[in-house]
C-alpha positions as a Python dict, from the first residue, in 0.01 Angstrom:
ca = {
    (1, 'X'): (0, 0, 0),
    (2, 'X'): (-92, -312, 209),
    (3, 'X'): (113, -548, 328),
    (4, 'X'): (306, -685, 608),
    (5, 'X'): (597, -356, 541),
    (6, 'X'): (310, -147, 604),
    (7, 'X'): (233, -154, 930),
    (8, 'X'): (-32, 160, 955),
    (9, 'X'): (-301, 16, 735),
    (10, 'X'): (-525, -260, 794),
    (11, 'X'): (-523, -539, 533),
    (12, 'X'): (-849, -678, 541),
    (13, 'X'): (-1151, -739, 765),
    (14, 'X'): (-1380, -994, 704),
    (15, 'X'): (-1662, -1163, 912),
    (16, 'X'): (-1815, -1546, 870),
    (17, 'X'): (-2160, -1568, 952),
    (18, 'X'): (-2116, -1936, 1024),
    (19, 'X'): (-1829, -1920, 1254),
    (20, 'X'): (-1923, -1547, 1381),
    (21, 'X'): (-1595, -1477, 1342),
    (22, 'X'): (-1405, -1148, 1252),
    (23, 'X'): (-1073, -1191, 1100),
    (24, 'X'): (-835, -862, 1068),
    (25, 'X'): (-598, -1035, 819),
    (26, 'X'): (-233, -935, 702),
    (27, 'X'): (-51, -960, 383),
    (28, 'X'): (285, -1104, 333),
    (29, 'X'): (357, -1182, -33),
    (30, 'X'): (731, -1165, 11),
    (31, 'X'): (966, -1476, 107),
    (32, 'X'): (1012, -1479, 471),
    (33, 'X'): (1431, -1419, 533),
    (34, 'X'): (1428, -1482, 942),
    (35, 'X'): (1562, -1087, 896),
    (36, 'X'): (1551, -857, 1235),
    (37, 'X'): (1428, -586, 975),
    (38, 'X'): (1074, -829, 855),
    (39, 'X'): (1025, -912, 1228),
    (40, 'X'): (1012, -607, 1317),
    (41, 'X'): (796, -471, 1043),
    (42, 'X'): (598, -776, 1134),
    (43, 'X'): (592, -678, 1532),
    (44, 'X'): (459, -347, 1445),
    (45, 'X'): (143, -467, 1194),
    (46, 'X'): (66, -690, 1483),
    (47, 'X'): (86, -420, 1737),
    (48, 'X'): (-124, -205, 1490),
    (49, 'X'): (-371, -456, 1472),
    (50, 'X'): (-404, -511, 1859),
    (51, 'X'): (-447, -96, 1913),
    (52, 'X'): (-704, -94, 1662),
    (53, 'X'): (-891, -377, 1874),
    (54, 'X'): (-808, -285, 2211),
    (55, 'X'): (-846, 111, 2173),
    (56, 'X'): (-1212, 51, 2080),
    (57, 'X'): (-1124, 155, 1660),
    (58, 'X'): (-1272, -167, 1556),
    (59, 'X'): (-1596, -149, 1734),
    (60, 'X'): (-1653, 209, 1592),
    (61, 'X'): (-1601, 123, 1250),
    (62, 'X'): (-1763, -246, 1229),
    (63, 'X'): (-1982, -159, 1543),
    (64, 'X'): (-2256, -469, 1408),
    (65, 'X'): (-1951, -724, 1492),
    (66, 'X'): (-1808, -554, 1830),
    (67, 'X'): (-1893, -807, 2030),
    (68, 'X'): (-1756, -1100, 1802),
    (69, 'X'): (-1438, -1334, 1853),
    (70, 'X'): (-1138, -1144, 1685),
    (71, 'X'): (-908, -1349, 1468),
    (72, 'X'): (-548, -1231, 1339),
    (73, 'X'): (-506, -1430, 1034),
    (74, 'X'): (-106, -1369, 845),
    (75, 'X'): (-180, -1455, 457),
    (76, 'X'): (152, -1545, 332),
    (77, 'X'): (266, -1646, -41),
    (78, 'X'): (533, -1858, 107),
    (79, 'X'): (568, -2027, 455),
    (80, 'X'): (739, -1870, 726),
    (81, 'X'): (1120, -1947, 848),
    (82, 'X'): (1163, -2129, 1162),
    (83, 'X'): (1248, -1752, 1350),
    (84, 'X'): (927, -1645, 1187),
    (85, 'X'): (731, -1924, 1346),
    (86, 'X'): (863, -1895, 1672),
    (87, 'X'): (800, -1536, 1697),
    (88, 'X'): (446, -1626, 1586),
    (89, 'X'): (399, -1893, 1888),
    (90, 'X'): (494, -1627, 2115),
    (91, 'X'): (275, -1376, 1957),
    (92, 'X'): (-34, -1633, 1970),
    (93, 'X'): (10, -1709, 2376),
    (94, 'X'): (34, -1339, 2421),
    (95, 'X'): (-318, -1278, 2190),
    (96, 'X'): (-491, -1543, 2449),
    (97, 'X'): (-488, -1267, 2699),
    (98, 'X'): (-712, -1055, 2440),
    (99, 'X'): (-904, -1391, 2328),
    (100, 'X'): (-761, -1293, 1973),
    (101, 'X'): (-690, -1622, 1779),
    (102, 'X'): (-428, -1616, 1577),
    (103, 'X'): (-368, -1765, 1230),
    (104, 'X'): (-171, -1903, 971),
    (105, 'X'): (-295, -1938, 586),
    (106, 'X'): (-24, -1970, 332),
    (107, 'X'): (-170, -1905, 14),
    (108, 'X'): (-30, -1921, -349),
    (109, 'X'): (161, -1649, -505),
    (110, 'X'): (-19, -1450, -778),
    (111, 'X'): (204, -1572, -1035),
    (112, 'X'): (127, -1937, -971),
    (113, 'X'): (-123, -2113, -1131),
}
């Protein structure tokens, strides 16, 4: 299972030639509640995500891109709640230490046309 709620597993890594970019992105597909409980499950995938940089698990599995920039990109269904966005400002000033980028995509729920 992938997802936000699932903070041991990594979503999806994906690399742009043009940009040289690799992007370690998350899934949200739930509607963002401002909850303690989805922050927190949200704090952890992050944290997951930095280990698997910083501890050197990214540049044994994807050793061709170890030296490329790292993005953090959150794919959400719906847009965040204000709490949600302010926990991701802090989170993207504390990735600048790492020079991780951090984004935002909200993309349309599966059930949408």
């Amino acid at each position: 299972m992938t997802g936000v709620e699932n903070y041991t597993v990594i979503d999806f890594v994906g690399y742009d030639p043009k940009t040289e970019n690799l992007t370690l992105a998350m899934i949200e597909e739930r509607t963002w509640d401002g909850s303690e409980e989805r922050l927190l499950q949200l704090q952890e995938k992050i944290n997951n995500y930095l280990s698997f940089v910083l501890d050197g698990q990214l540049a044994r599995t994807y050793a061709d891109y170890k030296n490329k920039k790292v993005l953090f990109q959150l794919n959400c269904s719906f847009p965040p709640d204000d709490r949600t966005l302010g926990f991701l400002d802090q989170v993207k000033n504390a990735l600048d230490q790492y020079h991780i980028g951090l984004v935002l995509k909200i993309l349309k729920p599966a059930d949408e046309p």
